[in-house]
C-alpha positions in Angstrom: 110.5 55.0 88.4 109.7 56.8 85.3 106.4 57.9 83.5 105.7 58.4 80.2 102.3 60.8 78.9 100.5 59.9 75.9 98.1 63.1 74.4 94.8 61.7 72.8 91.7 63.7 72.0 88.6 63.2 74.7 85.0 63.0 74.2 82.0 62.5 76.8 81.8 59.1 76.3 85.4 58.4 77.1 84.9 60.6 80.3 81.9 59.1 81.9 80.8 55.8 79.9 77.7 57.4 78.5 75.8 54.4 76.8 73.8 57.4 74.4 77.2 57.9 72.6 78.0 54.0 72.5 76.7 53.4 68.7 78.7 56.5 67.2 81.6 55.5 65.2 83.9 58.3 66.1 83.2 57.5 69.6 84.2 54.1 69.9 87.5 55.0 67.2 88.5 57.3 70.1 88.0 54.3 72.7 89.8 52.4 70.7 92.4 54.4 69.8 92.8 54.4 73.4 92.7 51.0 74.0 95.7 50.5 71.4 97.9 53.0 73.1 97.4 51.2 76.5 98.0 47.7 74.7 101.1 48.9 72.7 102.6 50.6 76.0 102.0 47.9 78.0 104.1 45.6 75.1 106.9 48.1 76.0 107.1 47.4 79.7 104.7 50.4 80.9 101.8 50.0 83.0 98.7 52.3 82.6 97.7 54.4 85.9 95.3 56.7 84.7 95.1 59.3 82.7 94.9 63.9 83.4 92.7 66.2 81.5 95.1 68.8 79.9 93.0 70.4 78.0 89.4 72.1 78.3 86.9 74.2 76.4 85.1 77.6 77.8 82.6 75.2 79.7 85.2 73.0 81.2 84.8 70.1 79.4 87.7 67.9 78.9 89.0 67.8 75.0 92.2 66.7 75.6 93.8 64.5 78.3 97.2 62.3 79.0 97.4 58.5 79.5 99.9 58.3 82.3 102.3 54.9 81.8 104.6 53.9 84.4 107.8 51.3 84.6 110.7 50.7 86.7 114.2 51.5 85.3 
């Protein structure tokens, strides 16, 4: 088995599906974004299973986090 991480940038909305952020274009560029990595990786032969916050700020919000791909080799 091997796993590939993919870095992107997080924002609340990403995190917990806050509708308030829904209508903001940098939001849903980020989900996107997102969305493309998984769809392009999964072209590949990996499978998305979720993704780990690496990175946080002084409150311990997420600003960074891995999509975690898997296939079998």
């Amino acid at each position: 088995m091997k796993y590939e991480f993919v870095s992107v940038a997080a924002n609340k909305s990403m995190l917990f599906g806050l509708d308030y952020y829904e209508e903001k274009p940098s939001v849903m560029e980020e989900k996107n974004k997102c969305r493309g990595i998984i769809t392009e990786m999964a072209e590949k032969g990996w499978r998305y299973k979720g993704w780990i916050p690496n990175s946080f700020n002084g409150e311990g919000a997420v600003w960074e986090l891995d999509l975690v791909f898997e296939r079998d080799d």
